[in-house]
mmCIF entry with sequence, helices, sheets and N, C-alpha, C, O atoms, coordinates in Angstrom:
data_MODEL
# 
_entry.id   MODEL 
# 
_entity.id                         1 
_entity.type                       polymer 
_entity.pdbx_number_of_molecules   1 
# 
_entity_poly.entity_id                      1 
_entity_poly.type                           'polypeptide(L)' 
_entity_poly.nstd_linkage                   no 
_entity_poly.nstd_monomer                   no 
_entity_poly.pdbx_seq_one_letter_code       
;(UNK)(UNK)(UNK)(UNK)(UNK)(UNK)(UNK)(UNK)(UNK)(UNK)(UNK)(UNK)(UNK)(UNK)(UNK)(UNK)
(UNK)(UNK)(UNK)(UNK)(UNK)(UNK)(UNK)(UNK)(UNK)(UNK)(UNK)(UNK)(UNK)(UNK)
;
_entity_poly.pdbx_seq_one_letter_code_can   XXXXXXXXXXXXXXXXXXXXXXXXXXXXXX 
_entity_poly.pdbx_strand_id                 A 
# 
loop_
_entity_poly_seq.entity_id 
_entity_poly_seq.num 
_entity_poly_seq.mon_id 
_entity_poly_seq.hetero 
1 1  UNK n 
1 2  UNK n 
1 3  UNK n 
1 4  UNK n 
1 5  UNK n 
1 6  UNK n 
1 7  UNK n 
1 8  UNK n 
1 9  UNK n 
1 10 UNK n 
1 11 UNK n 
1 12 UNK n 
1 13 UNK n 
1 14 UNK n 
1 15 UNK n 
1 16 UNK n 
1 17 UNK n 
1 18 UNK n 
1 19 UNK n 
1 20 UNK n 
1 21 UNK n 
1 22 UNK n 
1 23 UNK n 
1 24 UNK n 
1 25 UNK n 
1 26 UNK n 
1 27 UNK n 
1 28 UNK n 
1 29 UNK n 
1 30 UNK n 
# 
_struct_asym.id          A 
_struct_asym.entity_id   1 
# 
_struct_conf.conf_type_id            HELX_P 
_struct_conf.id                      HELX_P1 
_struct_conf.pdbx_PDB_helix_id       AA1 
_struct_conf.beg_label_comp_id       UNK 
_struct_conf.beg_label_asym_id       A 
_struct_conf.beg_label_seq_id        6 
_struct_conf.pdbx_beg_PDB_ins_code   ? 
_struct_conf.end_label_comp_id       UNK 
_struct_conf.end_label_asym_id       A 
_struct_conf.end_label_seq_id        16 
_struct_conf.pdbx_end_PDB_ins_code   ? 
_struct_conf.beg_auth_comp_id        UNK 
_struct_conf.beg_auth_asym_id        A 
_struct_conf.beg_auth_seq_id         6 
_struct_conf.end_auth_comp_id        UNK 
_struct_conf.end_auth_asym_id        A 
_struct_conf.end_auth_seq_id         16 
_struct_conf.pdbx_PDB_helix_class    1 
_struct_conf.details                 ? 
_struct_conf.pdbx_PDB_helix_length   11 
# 
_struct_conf_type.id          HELX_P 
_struct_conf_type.criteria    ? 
_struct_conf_type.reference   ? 
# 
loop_
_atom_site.group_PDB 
_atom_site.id 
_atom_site.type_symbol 
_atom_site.label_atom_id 
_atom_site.label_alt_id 
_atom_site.label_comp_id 
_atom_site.label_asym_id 
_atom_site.label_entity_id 
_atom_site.label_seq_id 
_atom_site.pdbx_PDB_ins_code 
_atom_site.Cartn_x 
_atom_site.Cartn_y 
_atom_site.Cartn_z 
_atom_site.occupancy 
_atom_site.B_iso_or_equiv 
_atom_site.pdbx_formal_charge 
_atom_site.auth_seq_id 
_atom_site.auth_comp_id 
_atom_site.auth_asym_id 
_atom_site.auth_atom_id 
_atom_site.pdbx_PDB_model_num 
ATOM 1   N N  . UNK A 1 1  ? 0.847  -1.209 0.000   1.00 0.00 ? 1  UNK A N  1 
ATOM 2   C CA . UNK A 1 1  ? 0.000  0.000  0.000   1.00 0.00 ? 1  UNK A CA 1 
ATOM 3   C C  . UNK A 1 1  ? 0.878  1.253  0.000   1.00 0.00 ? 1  UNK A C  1 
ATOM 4   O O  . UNK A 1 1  ? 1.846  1.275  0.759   1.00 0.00 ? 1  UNK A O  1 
ATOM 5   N N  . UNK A 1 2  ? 0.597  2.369  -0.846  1.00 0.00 ? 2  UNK A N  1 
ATOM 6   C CA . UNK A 1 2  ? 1.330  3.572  -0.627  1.00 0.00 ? 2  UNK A CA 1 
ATOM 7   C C  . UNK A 1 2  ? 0.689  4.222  0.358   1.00 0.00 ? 2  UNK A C  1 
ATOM 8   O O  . UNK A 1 2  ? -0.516 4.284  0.606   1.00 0.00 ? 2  UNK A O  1 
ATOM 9   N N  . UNK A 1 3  ? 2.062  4.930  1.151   1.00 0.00 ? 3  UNK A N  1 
ATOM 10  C CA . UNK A 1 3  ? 1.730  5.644  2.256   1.00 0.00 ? 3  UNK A CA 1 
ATOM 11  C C  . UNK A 1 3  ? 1.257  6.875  2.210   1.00 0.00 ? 3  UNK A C  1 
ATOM 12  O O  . UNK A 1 3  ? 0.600  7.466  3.067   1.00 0.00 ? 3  UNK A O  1 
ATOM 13  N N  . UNK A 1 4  ? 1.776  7.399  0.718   1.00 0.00 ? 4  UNK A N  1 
ATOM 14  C CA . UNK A 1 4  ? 1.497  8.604  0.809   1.00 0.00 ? 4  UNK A CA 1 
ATOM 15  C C  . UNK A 1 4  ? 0.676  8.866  -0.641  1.00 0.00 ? 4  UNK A C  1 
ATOM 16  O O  . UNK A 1 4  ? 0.784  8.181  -1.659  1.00 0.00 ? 4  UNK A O  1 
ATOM 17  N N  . UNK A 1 5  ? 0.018  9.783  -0.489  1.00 0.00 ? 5  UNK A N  1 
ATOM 18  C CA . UNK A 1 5  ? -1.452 10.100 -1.755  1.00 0.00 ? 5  UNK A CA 1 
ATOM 19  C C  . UNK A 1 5  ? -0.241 10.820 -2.864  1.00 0.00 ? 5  UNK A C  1 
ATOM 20  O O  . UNK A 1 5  ? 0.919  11.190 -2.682  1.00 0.00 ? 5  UNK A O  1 
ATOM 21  N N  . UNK A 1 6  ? -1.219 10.804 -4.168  1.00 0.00 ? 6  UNK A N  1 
ATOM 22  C CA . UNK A 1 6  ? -0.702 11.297 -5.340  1.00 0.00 ? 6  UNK A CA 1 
ATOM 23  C C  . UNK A 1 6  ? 0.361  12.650 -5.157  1.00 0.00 ? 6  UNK A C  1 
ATOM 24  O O  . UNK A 1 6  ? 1.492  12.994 -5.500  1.00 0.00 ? 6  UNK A O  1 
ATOM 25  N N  . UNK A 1 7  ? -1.070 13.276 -4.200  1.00 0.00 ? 7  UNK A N  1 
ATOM 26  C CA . UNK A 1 7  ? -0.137 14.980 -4.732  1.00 0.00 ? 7  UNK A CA 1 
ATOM 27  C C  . UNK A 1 7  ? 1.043  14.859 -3.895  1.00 0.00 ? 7  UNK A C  1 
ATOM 28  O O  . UNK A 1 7  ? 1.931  15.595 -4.325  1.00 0.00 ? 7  UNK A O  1 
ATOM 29  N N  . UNK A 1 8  ? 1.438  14.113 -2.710  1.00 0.00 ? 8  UNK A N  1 
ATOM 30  C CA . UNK A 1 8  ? 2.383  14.058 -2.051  1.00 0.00 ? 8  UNK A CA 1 
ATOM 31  C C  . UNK A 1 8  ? 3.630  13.064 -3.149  1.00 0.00 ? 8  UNK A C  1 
ATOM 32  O O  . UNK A 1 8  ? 4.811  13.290 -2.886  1.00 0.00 ? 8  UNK A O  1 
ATOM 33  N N  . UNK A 1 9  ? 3.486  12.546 -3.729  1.00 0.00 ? 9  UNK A N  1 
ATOM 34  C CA . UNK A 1 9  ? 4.280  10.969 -4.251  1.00 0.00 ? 9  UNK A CA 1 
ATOM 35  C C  . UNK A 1 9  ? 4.373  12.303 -5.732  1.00 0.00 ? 9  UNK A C  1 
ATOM 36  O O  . UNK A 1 9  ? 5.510  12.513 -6.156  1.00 0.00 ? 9  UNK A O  1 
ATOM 37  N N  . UNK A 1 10 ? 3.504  12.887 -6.225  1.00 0.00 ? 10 UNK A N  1 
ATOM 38  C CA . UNK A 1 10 ? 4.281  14.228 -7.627  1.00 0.00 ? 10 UNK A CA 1 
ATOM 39  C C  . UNK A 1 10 ? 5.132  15.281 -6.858  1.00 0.00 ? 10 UNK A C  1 
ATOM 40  O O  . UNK A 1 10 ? 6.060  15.800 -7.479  1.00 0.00 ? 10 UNK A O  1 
ATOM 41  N N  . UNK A 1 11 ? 4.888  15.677 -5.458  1.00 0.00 ? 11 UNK A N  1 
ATOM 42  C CA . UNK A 1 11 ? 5.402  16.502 -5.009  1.00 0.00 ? 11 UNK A CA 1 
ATOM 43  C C  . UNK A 1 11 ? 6.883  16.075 -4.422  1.00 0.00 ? 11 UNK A C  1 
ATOM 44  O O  . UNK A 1 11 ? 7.632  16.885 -3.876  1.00 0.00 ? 11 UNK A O  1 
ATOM 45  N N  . UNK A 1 12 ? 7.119  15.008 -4.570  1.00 0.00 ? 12 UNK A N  1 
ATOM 46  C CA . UNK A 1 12 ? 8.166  13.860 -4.197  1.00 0.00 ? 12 UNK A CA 1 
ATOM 47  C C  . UNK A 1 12 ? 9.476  14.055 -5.505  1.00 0.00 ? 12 UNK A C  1 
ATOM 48  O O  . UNK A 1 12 ? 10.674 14.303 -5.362  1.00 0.00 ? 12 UNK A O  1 
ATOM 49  N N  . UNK A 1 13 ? 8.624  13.814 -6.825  1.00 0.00 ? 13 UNK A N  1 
ATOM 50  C CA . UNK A 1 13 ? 9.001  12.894 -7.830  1.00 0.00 ? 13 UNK A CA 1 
ATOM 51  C C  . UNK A 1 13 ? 9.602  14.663 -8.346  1.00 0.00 ? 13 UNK A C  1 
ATOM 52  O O  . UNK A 1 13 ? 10.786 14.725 -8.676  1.00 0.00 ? 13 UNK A O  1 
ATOM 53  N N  . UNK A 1 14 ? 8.874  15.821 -8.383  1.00 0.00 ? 14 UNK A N  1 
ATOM 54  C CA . UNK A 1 14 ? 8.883  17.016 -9.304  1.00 0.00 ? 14 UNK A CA 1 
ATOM 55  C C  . UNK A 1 14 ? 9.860  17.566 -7.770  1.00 0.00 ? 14 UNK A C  1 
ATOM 56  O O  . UNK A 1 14 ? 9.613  18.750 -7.537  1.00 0.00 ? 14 UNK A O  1 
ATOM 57  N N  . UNK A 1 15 ? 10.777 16.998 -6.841  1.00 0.00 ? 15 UNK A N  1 
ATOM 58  C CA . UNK A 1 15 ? 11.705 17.506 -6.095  1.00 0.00 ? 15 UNK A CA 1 
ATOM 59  C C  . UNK A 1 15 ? 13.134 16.693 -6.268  1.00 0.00 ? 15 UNK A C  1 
ATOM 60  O O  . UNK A 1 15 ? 14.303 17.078 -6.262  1.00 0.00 ? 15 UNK A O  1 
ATOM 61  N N  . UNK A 1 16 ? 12.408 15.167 -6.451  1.00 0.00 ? 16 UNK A N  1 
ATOM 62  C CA . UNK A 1 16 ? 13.307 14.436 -7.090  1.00 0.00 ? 16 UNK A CA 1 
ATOM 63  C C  . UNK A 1 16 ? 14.267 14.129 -8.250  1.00 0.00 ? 16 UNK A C  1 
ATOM 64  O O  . UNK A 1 16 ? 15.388 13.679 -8.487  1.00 0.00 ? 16 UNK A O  1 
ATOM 65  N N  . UNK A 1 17 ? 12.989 14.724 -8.931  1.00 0.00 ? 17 UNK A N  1 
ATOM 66  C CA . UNK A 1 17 ? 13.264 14.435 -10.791 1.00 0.00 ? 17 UNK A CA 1 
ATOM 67  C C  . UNK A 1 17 ? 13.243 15.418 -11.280 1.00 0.00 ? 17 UNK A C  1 
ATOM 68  O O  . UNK A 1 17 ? 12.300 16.202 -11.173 1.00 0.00 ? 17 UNK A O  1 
ATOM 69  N N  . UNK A 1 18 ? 14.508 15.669 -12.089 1.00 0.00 ? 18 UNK A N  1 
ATOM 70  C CA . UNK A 1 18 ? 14.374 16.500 -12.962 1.00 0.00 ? 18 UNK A CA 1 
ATOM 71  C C  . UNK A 1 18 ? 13.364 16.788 -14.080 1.00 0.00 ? 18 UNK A C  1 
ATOM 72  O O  . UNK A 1 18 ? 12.823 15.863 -14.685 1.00 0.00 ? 18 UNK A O  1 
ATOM 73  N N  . UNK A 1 19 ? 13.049 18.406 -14.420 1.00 0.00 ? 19 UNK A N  1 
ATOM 74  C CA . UNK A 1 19 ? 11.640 18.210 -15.374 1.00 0.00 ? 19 UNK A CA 1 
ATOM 75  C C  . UNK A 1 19 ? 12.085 18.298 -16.458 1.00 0.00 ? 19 UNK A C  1 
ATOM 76  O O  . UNK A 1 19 ? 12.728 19.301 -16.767 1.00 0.00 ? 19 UNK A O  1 
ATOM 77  N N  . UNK A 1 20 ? 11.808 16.974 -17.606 1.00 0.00 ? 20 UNK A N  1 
ATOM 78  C CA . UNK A 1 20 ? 12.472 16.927 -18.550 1.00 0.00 ? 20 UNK A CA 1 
ATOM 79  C C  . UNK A 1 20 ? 11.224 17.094 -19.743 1.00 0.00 ? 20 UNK A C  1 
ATOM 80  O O  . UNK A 1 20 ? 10.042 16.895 -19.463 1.00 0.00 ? 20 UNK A O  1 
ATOM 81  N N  . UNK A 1 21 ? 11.568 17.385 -20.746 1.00 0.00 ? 21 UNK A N  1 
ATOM 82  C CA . UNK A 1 21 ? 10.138 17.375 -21.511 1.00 0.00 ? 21 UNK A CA 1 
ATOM 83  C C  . UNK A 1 21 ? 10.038 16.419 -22.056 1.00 0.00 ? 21 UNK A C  1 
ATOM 84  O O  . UNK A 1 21 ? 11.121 16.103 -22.548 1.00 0.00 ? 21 UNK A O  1 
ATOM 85  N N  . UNK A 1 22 ? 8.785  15.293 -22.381 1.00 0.00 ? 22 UNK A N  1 
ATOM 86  C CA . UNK A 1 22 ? 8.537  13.750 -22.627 1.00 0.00 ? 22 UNK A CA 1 
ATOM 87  C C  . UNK A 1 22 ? 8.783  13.804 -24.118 1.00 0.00 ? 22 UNK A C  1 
ATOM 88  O O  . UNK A 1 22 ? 7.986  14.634 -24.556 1.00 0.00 ? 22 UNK A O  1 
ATOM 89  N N  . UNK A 1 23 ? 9.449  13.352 -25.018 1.00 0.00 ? 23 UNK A N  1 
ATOM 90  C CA . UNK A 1 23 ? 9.069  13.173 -26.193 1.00 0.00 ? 23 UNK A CA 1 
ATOM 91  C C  . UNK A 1 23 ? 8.304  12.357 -26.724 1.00 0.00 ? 23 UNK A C  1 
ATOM 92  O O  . UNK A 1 23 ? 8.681  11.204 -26.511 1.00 0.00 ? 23 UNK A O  1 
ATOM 93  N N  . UNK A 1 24 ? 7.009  12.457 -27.578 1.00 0.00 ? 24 UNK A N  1 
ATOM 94  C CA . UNK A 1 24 ? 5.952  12.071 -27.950 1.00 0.00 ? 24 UNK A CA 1 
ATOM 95  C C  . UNK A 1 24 ? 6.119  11.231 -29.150 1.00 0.00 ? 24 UNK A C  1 
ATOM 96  O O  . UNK A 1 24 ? 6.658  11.793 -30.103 1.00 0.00 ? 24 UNK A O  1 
ATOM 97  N N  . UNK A 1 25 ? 5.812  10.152 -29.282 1.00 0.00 ? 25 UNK A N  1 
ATOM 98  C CA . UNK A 1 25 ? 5.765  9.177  -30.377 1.00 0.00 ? 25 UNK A CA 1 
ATOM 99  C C  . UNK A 1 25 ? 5.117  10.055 -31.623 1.00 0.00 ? 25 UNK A C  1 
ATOM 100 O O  . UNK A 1 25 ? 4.684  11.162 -31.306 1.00 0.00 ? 25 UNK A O  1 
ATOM 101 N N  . UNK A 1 26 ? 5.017  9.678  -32.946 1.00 0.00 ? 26 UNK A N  1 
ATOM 102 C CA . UNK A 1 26 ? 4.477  10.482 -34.034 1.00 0.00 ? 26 UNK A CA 1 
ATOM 103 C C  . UNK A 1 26 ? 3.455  10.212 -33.938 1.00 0.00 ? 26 UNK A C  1 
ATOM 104 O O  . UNK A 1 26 ? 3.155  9.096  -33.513 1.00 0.00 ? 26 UNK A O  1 
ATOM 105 N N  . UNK A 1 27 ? 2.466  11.178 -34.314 1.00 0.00 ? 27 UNK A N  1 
ATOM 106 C CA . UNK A 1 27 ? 1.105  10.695 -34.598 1.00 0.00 ? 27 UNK A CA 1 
ATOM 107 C C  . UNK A 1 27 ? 0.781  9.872  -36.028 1.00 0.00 ? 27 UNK A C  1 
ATOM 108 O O  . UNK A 1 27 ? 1.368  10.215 -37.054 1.00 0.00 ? 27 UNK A O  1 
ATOM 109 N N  . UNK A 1 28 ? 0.038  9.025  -36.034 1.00 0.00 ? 28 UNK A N  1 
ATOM 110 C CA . UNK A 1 28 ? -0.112 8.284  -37.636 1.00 0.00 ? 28 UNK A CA 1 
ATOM 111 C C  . UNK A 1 28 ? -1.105 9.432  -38.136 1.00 0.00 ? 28 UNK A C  1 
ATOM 112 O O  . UNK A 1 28 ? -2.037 9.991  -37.559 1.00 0.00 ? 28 UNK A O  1 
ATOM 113 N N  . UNK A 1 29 ? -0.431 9.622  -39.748 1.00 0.00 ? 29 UNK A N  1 
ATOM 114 C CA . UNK A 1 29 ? -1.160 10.589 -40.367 1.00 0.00 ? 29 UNK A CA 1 
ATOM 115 C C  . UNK A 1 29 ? -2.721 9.766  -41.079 1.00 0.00 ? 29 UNK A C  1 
ATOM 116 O O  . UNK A 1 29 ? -2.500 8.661  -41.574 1.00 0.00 ? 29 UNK A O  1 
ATOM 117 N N  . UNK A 1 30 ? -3.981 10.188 -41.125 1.00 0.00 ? 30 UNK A N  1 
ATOM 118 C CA . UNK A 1 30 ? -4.814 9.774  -41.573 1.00 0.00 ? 30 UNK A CA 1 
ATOM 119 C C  . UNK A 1 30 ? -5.551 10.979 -42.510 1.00 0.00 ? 30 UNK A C  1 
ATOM 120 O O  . UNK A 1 30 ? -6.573 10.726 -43.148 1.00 0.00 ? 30 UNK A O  1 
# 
């Protein structure tokens, strides 16, 4: 079980982790 709730475990991760920007797969063109 986590001990601690979301906003605590992002408020963790965004002190922890550097904010990197995600790169996004391509979209399929249709």
């Amino acid at each position: 079980m986590w001990t601690l709730n979301a906003a605590d475990y992002d408020d963790q991760i965004a002190a922890d982790w550097p904010q990197q920007p995600i790169p996004l797969p391509p979209m399929p063109q249709h």
